[in-house]
C-alpha positions as CSV (number, residue, x, y, z in Angstrom):
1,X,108.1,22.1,54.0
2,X,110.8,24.0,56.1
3,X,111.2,23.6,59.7
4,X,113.9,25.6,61.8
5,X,114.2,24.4,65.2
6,X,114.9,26.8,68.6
7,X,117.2,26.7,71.5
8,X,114.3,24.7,73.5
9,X,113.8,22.4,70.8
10,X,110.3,23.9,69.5
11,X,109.7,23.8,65.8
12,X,109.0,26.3,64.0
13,X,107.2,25.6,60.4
14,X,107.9,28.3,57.7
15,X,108.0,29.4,53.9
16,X,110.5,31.5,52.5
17,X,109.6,31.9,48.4
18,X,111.6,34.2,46.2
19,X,114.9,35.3,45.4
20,X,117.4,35.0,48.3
21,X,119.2,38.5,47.2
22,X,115.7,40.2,46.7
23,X,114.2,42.5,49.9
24,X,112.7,40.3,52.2
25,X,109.3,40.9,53.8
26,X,108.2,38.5,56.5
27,X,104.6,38.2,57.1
28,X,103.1,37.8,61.0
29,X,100.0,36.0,61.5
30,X,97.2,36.6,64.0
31,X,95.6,34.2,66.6
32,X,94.7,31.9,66.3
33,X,96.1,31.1,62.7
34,X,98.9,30.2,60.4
35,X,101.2,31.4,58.0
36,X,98.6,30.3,55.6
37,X,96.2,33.7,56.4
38,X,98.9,35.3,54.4
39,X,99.0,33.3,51.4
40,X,97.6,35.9,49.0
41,X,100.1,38.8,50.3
42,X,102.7,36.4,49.7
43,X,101.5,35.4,46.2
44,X,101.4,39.5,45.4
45,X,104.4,40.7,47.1
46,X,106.5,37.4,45.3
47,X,104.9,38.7,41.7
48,X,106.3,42.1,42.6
49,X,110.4,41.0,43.0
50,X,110.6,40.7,47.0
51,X,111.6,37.7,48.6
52,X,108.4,36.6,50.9
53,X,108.5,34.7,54.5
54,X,105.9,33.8,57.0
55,X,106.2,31.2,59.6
56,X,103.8,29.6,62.3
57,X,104.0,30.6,65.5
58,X,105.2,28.2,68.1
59,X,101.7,26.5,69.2
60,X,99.8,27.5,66.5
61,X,99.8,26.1,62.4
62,X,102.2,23.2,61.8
63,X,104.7,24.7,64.8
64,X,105.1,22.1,67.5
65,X,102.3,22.7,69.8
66,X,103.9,23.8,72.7
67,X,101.9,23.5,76.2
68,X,104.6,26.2,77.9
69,X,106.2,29.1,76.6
70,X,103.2,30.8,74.5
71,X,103.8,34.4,75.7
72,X,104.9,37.7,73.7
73,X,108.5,37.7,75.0
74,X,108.9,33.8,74.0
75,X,107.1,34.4,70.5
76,X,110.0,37.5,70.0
77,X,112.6,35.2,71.5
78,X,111.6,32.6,68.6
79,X,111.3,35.4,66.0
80,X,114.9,36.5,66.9
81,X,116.4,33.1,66.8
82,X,114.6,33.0,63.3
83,X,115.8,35.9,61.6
84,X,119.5,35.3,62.9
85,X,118.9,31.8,61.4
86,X,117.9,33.2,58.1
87,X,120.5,36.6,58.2
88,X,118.0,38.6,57.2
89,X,118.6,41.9,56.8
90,X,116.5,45.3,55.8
91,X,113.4,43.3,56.0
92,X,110.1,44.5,56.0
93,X,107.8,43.4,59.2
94,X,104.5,43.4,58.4
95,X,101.7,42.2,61.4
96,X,98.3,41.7,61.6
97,X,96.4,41.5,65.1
98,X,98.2,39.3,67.4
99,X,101.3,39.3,65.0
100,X,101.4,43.2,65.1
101,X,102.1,43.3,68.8
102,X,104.8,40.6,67.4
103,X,106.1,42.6,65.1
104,X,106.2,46.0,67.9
105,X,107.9,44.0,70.3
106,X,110.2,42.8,67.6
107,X,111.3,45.8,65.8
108,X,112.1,47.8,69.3
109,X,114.5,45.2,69.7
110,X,116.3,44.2,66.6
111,X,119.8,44.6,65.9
112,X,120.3,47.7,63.7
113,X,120.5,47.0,59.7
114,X,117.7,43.9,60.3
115,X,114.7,46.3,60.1
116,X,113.6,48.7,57.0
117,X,110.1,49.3,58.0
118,X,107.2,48.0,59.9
119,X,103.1,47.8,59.2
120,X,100.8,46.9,62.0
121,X,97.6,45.4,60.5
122,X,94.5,45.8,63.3
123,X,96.8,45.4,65.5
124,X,96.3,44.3,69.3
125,X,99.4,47.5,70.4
126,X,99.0,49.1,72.6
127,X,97.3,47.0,75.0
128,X,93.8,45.7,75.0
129,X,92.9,44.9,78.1
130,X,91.4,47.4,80.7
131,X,93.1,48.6,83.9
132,X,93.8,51.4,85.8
133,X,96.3,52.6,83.2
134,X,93.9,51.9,80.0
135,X,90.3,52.7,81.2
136,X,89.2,52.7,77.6
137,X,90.1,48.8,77.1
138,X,88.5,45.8,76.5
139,X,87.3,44.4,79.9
140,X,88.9,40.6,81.1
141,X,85.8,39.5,81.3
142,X,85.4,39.8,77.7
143,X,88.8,37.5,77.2
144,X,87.9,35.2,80.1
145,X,84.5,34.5,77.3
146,X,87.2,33.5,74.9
147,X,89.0,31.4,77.0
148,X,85.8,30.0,78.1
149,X,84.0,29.9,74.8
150,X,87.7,27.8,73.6
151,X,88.1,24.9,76.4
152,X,84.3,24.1,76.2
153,X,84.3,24.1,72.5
154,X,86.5,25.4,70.1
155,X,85.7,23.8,67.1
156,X,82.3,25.7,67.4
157,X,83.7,28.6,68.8
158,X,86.1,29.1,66.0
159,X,83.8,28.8,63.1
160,X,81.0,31.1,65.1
161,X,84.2,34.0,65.1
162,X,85.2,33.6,61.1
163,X,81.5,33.5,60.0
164,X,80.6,36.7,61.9
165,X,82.9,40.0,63.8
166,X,86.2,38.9,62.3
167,X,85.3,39.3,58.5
168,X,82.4,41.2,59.3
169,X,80.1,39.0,57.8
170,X,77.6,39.6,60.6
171,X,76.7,43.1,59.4
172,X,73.7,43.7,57.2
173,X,74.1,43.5,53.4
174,X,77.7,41.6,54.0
175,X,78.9,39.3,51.2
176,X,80.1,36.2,53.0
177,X,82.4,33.6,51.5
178,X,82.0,30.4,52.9
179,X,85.7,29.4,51.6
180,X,86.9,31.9,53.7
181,X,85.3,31.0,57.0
182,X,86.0,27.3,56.2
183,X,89.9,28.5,55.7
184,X,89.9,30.5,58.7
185,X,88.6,27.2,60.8
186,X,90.8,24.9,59.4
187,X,94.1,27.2,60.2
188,X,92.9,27.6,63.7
189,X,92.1,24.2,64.3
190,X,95.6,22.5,63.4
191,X,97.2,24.5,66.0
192,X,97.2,23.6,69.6
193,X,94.5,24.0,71.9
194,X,96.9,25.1,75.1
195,X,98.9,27.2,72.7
196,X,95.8,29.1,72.1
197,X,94.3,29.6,75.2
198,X,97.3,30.9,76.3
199,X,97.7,33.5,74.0
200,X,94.6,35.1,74.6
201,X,96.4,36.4,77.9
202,X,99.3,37.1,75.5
203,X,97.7,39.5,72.8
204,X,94.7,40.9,75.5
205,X,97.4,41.4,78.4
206,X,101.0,42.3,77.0
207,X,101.8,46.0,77.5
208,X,103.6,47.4,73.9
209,X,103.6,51.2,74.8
210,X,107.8,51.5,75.1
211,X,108.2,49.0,72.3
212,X,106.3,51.6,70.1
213,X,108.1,54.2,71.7
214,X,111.2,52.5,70.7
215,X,110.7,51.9,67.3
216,X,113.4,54.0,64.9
217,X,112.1,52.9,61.6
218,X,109.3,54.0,59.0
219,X,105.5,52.1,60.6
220,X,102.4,52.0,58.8
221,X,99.5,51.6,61.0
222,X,96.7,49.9,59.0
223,X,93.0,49.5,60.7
224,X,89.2,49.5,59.8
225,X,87.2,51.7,61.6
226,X,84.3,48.6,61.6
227,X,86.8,46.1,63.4
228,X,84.7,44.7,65.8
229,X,87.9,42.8,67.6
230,X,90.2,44.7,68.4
231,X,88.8,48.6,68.2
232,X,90.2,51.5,66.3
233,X,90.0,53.7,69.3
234,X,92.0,51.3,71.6
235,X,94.6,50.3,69.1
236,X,95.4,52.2,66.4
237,X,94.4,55.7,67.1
238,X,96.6,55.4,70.5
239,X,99.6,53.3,68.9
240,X,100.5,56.3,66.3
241,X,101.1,58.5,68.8
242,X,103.6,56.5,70.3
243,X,105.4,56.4,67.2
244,X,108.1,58.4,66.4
245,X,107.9,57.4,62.5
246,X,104.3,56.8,62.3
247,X,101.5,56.8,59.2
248,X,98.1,56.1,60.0
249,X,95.6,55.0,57.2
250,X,91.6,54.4,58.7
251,X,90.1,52.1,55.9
252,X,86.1,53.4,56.5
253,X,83.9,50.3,57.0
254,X,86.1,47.7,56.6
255,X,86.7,44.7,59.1
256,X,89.1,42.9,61.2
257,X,89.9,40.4,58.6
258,X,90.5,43.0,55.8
259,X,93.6,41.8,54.4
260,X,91.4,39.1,53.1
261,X,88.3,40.7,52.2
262,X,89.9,44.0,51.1
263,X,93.1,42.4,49.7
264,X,93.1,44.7,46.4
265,X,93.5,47.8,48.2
266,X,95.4,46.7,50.9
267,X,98.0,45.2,49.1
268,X,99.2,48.1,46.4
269,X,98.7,50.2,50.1
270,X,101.5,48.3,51.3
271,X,103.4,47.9,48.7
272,X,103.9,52.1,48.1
273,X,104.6,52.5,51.8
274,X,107.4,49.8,51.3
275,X,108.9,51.1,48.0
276,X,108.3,55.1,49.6
């Protein structure tokens, strides 16, 4: 087990498996899991030559579980830290959900030679939430639900969310994997409880639209046109026309949680747009 440690004294649990001289592509999990949710990425992308990393967010996994400090701009600070910490350098970013805003916020800001390409995986970019500036969003009184649903019972709360929208495994004829939803609850459930709350504000509320628009290098937007958390039309269909590199793929029918239900063709997706 690998732990770095940041400025404020928060660590940060990660994995880093392959060659140290090989392309590194680090992995950025959604809320409210772990490094773990990318274990059978890693597992492929390690088979193919690269070298693999995914860490824990701070308040989330095996991270300290931090009771300030769970915002975008403090998760990018942390990424930053990390990165420098490692010297990595023409590295892949690849993000799902929560960890694709990550990733936006990220990239726009990395030194130059860090950054080969980014992927945003149903991604949360370029803002969820609805306002006066994004009447198409997601209402707060949907997130204040979550952060309702989460202080009064998130043990509950957590496995209702795996065993229906975010695999999909609430739509008729789905096949459901129990392992999975039992996986999905026991990632969430190790993390912090303030941590999470907070970062419902954090992937609902943050505002990406000038990170995408300052993002230099190749992007592959990824997203099913079935995700029932965060939409196609908010996210995806808006983010890659920020993008000044952009790719768009629409996987038809397939869920939120489709790097675990639809691994095979996700995976050998990825894996052309990053040797391309």
């Amino acid at each position: 087990m690998a732990f770095f440690t940041t400025k404020d004294g928060v660590q940060i649990f990660y994995k880093d498996w392959g060659p140290k001289e090989a392309q590194p592509i680090v992995f950025h999990h959604g809320w409210p899991l772990s490094a773990d949710d990318w274990d059978t990425q890693m597992l492929y992308f390690l088979a193919h030559g690269f070298r693999v990393i995914a860490h824990d967010r701070r308040g989330h996994g095996r991270s300290t579980q931090t009771d300030t400090g769970n915002d975008m701009d403090t998760y990018v600070a942390d990424l930053i830290e990390f990165t420098d910490h490692l010297n990595l350098k023409n590295a892949v970013h690849i993000g799902h959900s929560t960890g694709g805003g990550e990733v936006a916020r990220y990239v726009a800001r990395a030194r130059p030679g860090r950054v080969a390409k980014a992927v945003l995986v149903g991604a949360v970019p370029p803002i969820m939430v609805r306002s006066d500036k994004n009447r198409k969003g997601t209402p707060i009184a949907a997130f204040d639900g979550l952060r309702s649903a989460l202080a009064a019972n998130r043990a509950q709360f957590y496995l209702d969310l795996a065993s229906g929208p975010f695999y999909g495994f609430n739509r008729e004829d789905a096949k459901i994997y129990p392992g999975t939803i039992q996986n999905w609850w026991r990632q969430g459930m190790i993390g912090g409880a303030k941590a999470h709350y907070d970062c419902i504000a954090a992937f609902s509320e943050t505002d990406f639209t000038e990170d995408l628009k300052a993002i230099s290098v190749p992007t592959l937007v990824m997203h099913g046109d079935d995700d029932q958390i965060v939409p196609i039309a908010d996210a995806a269909e808006l983010s890659i026309k920020l993008l000044k590199h952009g790719e768009l793929k629409v996987y038809k029918g397939y869920p939120h949680g489709m790097l675990t239900t639809h691994a095979d063709v996700l995976n050998p997706d990825l894996l052309a747009f990053i040797k391309a």
